[in-house]
N, C-alpha and C positions, 0 to 999 in steps of 0.2 A: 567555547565555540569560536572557529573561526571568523572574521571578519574582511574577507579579501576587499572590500570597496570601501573600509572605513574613511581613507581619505580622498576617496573622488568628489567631486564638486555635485555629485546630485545628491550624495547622500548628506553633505552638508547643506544644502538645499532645504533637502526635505527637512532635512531637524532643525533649521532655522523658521520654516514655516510653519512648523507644529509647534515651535515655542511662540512665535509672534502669533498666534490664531488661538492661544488656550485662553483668550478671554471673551471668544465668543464662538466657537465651538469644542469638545473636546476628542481626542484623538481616536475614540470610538467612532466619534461622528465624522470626521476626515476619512478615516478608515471605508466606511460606510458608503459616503459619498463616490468614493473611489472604486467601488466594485468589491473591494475584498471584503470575506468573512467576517475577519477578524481583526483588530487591533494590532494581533500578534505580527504581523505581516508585516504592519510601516513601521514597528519599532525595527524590526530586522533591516526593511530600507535607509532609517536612520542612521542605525549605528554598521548599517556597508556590510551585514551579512548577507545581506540576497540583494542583486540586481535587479534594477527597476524594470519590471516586463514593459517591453517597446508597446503591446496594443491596450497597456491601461493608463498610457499618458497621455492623453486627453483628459480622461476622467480624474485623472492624478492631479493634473495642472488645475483643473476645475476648482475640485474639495480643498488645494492648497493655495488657491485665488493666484496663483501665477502664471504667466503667460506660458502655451503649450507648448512656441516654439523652443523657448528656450531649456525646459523641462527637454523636453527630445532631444537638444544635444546635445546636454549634458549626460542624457539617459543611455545617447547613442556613446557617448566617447567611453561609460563605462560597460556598456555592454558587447561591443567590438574592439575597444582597445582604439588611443587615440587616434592612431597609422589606420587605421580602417574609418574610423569617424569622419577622419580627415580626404581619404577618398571620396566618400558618401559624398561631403560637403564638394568637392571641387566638381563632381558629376550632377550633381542638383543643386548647388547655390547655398549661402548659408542662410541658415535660417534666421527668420526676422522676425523680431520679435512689435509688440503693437503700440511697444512706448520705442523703439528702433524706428518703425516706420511714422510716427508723429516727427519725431526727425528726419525723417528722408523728406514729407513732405512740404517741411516747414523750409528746407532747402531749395525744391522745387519750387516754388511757391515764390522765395526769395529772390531767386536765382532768372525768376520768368522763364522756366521751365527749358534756361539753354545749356543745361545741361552744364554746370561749371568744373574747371579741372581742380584739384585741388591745388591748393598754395600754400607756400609756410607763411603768410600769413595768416591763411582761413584755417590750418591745422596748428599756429599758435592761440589762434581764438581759442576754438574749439577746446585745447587742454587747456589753457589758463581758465576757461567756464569749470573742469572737472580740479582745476588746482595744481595742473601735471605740468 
């Protein structure tokens, strides 16, 4: 069987979700949570034989306890092809996700809401926090 999406980033996603989650639900019950039938389904999403349908990411992001924006575009760049995902995003914003937005507002917040520009200072913070 083919695998066209084995290496896109959702289907790594998702089968890093279903391995960090098998000790407190099993992948029937993921499956479950998520709308689909059967089992059979998310292994196919795993291992990048079938794309992730765009209207069960919500419910997908759910049962996989991860945040829905980023579930969607990842979901989107494999189901449009980057050059298209990448449209999407430049016409509607990219999406944020709600450990993203704890950082936007912990900026705001900082910042006293004036809105600051970035600086290679504040963007050598920033990577020396991540190690980069």
């Amino acid at each position: 069987m083919a695998h066209p999406y084995a290496d896109s980033a959702a289907a790594k996603l998702i089968a890093d979700r279903v391995r960090d989650l098998k000790h407190s639900k099993t992948q029937g019950e993921i499956a479950t949570e998520a709308g689909f039938r059967n089992s059979n389904f998310l292994t196919m999403l795993k291992t990048g034989a079938n794309k992730v349908p765009l209207d069960r990411v919500p419910d997908l992001a759910r049962a996989l306890e991860v945040d829905p924006a980023l579930l969607m575009r990842l979901s989107l760049e494999q189901s449009i092809g980057p050059a298209a995902a990448a449209a999407v995003v430049s016409v509607f914003g990219t999406p944020v996700t709600q450990n993203e937005l704890q950082w936007l507002n912990e900026i705001r917040d900082g910042s006293n809401h004036k809105d600051p520009h970035m600086t290679a200072k504040g963007r050598a913070a920033i990577r020396g926090y991540f190690g980069k």
